[in-house]
ZALOTOR-957135 format. One record per residue (C-alpha): x, y, z. Coordinates in steps of 0.001 Angstrom, whole numbers, plus 500000, padded with zeros to 6 digits. Example, Ala and Ser with C-alpha at 12.3 -4.5 7.8 and 13.67 -1.06 7.14 Angstrom:
BEGIN
512300495500507800 513670498940507140 
This chain:
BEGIN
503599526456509219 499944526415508095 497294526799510724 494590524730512001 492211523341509453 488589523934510142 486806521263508919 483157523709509175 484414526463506936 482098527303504149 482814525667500935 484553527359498034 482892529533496510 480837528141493683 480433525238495299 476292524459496054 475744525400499804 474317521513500236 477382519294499019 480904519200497214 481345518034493740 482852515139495334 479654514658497852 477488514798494843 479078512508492623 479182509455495641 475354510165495766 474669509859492471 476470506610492325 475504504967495387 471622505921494270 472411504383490802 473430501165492519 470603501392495590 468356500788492122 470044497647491699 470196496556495856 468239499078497588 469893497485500921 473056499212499575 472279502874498952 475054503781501432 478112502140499982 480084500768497422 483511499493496632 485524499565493601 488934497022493199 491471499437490971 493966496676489435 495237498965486290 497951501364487776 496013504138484881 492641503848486818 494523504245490532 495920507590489403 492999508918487251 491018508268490717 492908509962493292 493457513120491075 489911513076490192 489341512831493718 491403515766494443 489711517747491914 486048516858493319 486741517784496698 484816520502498398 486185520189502334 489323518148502942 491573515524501909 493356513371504375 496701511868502269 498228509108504831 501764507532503337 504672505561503203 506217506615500292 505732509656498338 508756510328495651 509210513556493486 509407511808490357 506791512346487980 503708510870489866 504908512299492993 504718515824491341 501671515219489521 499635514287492304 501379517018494520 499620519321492111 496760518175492195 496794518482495994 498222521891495800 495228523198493773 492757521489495855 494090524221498589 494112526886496549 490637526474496391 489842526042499884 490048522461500652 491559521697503884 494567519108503269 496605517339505909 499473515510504749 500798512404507123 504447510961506036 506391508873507198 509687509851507943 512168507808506725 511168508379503289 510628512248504363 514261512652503862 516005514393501473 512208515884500938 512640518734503462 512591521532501028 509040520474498977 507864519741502503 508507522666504134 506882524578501218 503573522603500977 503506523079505139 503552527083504747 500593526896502491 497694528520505020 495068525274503802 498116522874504401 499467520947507376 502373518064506937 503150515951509862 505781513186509795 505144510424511599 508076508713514213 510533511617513349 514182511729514216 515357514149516149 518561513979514052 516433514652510938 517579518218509583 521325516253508822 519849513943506807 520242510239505979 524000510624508028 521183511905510751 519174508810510575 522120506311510607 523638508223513751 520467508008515716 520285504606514819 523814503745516154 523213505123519096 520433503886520084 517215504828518522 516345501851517303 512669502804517693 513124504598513879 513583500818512782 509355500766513127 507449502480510534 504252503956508814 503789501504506524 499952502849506029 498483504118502939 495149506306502701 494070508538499919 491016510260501818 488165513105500512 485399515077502286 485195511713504380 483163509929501922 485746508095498754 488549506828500499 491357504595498658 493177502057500424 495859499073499389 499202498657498980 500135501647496327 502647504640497555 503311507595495415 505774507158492841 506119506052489498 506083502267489204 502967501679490941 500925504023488514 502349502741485075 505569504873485143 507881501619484959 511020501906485460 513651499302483779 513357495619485181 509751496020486091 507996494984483688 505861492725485716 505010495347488725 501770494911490084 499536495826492953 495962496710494183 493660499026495894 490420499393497086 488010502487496628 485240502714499058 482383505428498588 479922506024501272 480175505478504700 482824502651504279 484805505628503869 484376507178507248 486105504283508505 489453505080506649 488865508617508174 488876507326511740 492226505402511186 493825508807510533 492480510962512959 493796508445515557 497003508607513614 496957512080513386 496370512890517257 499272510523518230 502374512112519955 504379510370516879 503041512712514251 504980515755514926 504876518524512744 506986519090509928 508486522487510875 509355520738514474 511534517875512819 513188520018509328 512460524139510073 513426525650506890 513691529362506235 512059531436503389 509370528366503386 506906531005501525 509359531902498582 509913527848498698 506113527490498013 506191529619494419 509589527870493453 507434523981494310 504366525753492098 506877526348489115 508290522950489430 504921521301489041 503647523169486486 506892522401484528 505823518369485169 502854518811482821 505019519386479767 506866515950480301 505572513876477557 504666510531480042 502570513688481946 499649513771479164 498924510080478844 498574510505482993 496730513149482918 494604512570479288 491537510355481526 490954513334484045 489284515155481053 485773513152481913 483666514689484560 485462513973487557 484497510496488922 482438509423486411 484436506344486060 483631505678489655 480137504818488631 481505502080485994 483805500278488534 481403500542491817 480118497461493659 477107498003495929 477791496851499836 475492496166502485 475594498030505608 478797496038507567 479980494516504422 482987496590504903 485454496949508018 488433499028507779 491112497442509999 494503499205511326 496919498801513822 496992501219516744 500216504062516174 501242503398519422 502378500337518121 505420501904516703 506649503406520504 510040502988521305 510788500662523945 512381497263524887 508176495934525909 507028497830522428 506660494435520669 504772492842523360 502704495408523683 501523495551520013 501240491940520006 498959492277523030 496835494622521543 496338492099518520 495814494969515982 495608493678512130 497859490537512104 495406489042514694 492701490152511976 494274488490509352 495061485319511185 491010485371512436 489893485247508592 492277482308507822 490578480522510134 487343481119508643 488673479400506005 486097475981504803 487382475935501364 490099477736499474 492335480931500677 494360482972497939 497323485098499163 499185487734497198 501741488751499617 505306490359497923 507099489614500721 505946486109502303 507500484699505976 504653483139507740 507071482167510754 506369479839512722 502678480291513911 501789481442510633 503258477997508884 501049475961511919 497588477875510970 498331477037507489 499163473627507969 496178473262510064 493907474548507420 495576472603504675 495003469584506696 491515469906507477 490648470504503045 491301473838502721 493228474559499348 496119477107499749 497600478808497125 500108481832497820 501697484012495355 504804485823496249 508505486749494187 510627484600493091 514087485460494678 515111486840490922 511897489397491306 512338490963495091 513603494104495908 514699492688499630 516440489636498904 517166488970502701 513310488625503170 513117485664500272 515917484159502482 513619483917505637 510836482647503254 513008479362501579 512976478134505418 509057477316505033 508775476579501564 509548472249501719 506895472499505457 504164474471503350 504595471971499554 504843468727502397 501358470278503391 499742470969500203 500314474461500047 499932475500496336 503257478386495907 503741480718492972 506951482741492249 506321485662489989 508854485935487451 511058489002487442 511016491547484226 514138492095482146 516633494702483285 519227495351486251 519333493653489307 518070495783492067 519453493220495226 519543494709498257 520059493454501751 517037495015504132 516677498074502311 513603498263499645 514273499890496300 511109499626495396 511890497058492408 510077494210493182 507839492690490553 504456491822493010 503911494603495275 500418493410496264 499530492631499550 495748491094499218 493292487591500100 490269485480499291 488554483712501340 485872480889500131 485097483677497346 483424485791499892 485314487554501817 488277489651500378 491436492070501827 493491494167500334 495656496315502225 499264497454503415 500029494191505134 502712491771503667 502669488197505576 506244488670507390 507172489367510880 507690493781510009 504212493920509358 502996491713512121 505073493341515526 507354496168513666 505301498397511446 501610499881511391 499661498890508619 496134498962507831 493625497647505027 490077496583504740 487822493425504448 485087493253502184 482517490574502164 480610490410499009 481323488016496243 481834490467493452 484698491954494993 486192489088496312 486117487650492756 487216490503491131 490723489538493747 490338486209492341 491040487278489351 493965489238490057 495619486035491739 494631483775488510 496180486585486464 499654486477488699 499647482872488882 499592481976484926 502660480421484102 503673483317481518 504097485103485073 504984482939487344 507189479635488187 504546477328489795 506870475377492512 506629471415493467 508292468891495655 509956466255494172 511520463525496077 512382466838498719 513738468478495758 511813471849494944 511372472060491314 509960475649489852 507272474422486587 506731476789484046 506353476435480190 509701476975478006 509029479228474716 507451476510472505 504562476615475101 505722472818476286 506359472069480385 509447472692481601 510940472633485269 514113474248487085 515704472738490029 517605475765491138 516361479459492028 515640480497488281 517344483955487084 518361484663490170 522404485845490203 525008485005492625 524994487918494630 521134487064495633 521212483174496418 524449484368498710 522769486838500441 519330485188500715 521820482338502284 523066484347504907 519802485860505936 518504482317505740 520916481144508418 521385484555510634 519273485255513417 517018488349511332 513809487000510561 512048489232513487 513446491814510922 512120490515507888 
């Protein structure tokens, strides 16, 4: 297992005594903005929409970085992306840089080689966070710990943090794997979702959210939960394997934008922020504590669902939701019904039950589609790309078309994080994201929901004599309207039925 990670060490060498590569490029760009709005010299925030620019960024990141990098996720596959980025990270501690590595465990599995090499690199530490005991037998582990009891595992990291020498950090709703960085696979032709970079002290706020994670009793060390033998010899086998990645044709493309100066991009997409424009927001990791009084408890201590539900109601104007997975329940359907009531437009975009990869959670959301339409609540369906159907029960595949979990409010205030509007996120899973307030960025989100809402994307839906109707335009380009669930097969309307009617939606 790699050691403790001094965070005072000197920097690589050839690195200027003063400040990393990384250090110096924020500075310059930050001072190229404080030109613009001296009042914002000491942050800035870029929205990364185009899956190219959200990969180019966190390698170039990697690359830049003088100290440490703090990687805090869901989901990180070995498919291409996953290996390219585990490269980059690998080099980064060959030269020095301090890296911690926080994973969640569920997704962990079947990982436990790759992990238990990066963890016996001396500049590397992997923790996995609300780890089975059970977890060296696998999956078979999981489900046994499950069925007897550990029903705890059912509350995850759902987090995601791309962090370097504390001052770019990049937050949203992207894991690490293929389709959320371009690499589509079939039937997702429509995939899309959204982070935020934030340079400057903004970023010291994303650092705080994983210390506290990191310090928590439920981030155990990797070699605790999967000890693997000849971990060193494991470590040269992982460096072959990524080296080999580079040769795979889709690899250049990736790669061909990291042959700027690192981060000079970051200059072209920044926004300049004044001092508290930005608040990083997270729910505490002892919300994810086993226990009968655990959901109580987390709903006590508020955490981010109570700081969502505080900016709807902030709301004088308009609020636009992108939320992939969309069951308000039942206070969530009052606030909105409140806000729709007193003039405040609505308009939410979510999948269509022919686009989600979790068809039980579209099942949960039909319930509160007629209340929300009877209020005036403006609902888009994203349209599903061509291919298989990926249906699944309460398992995510990660095939969903709209993957985006982000809001405006009154074109001022914007979020994007890991949060999805359903019950998980609100009382079962951590999550975190981050508010901006400044009308560039919050425009820039804007745009992103006008995008997803066009009608070449998405079935616009409307109440018509309490008959939903989905409105789109047929391919002449003249209106056209469905009155049943459109492209979605049998096998999904059943089981979006039976979730519908069964007693889940506290699991949703």
């Amino acid at each position: 297992m790699a050691g403790l990670l001094d965070r005072t060490r000197p920097l690589p060498a050839g690195t200027e005594s003063g400040a990393t590569r990384l250090e110096r490029a924020v500075s310059v760009a930050l001072a190229c903005l404080g030109q613009r709005a001296p009042e914002s010299r000491q942050g800035g925030v870029a929205v990364l929409c185009q899956p190219q620019d959200a990969f180019a960024m966190r390698a170039a990141a990697a690359r830049a970085a003088g100290r440490f990098l703090d990687l805090q996720y869901y989901v990180w596959r070995g498919d291409l992306t996953g290996r390219l980025l585990a490269r980059e990270v690998l080099a980064a501690a060959d030269r020095g840089v301090a890296v911690r590595m926080l994973l969640d465990d569920v997704y962990a599995l079947g990982h436990e080689r790759a992990i238990a090499a990066l963890d016996a690199h001396p500049n590397i530490t992997v923790k996995l966070f609300n780890g089975t005991r059970w977890h060296r037998f696998g999956r078979w582990g999981y489900a046994l710990e499950i069925a007897f009891g550990g029903w705890h595992l059912n509350r995850r990291m759902h987090n995601k943090a791309w962090i370097a020498d504390g001052r770019l950090a990049i937050v949203g709703g992207r894991n690490i794997a293929n389709e959320y960085f371009g690499q589509k696979a079939e039937g997702m032709v429509n995939f899309r979702d959204l982070d935020l970079v934030l340079a400057g002290r903004p970023a010291n706020q994303a650092t705080a959210v994983f210390d506290r994670f990191w310090a928590s009793p439920l981030a155990r060390p990797a070699s605790e939960l999967s000890p693997a033998t000849e971990a060193r010899g494991g470590l040269e086998r992982l460096r072959v394997t990524l080296e080999e990645t580079v040769r795979d044709p889709a690899a250049a493309a990736m790669l061909a934008p990291l042959a700027e100066p690192p981060l000079r991009h970051l200059r072209r997409g920044l926004t300049p922020v004044a001092e508290g424009a930005v608040r990083v927001v997270a729910d505490n990791p002892e919300k994810a504590r086993r226990g009968l009084g655990a959901r109580k408890r987390a709903r006590a201590a508020g955490g981010i669902a109570a700081e969502m539900a505080e900016a709807l109601r902030t709301a004088r104007r308009e609020v636009l939701l992108i939320s992939p997975y969309f069951v308000p329940g039942r206070a969530g359907l009052a606030l909105l019904q409140e806000m729709a009531a007193r003039g405040v437009r609505i308009s939410v975009v979510t999948n269509a039950l022919a686009a989600t990869d979790v068809v039980a959670v579209h099942g949960g959301y039909m319930k509160y589609r007629r209340p929300l339409l009877r209020a005036g609540v403006t609902i888009h369906e994203l349209k599903p790309g061509p291919g298989p159907d990926p249906a699944s029960l309460l398992g995510s595949r990660g095939g969903a078309a709209l993957h985006t979990k982000a809001l405006v409010v009154d074109g001022l205030l914007a979020f994007v994080g890991s949060f999805n509007l359903d019950p998980r996120s609100a009382t079962l899973n951590t999550e975190m994201g981050a508010f901006v307030q400044n009308p560039a960025v919050a425009r820039a989100v804007a745009e992103e929901h006008a995008r997803l809402s066009d009608s070449d994307l998405s079935w616009r839906l409307a109440l018509e004599e309490e008959r939903i109707a989905w409105h789109d335009r047929g391919p002449d380009g003249s209106p056209r309207r469905l009155y049943r669930e459109p492209g979605a097969s049998t096998r999904r309307k059943l089981i979006a039925w039976l979730a519908r009617i069964l007693p889940v939606e506290e699991q949703l």
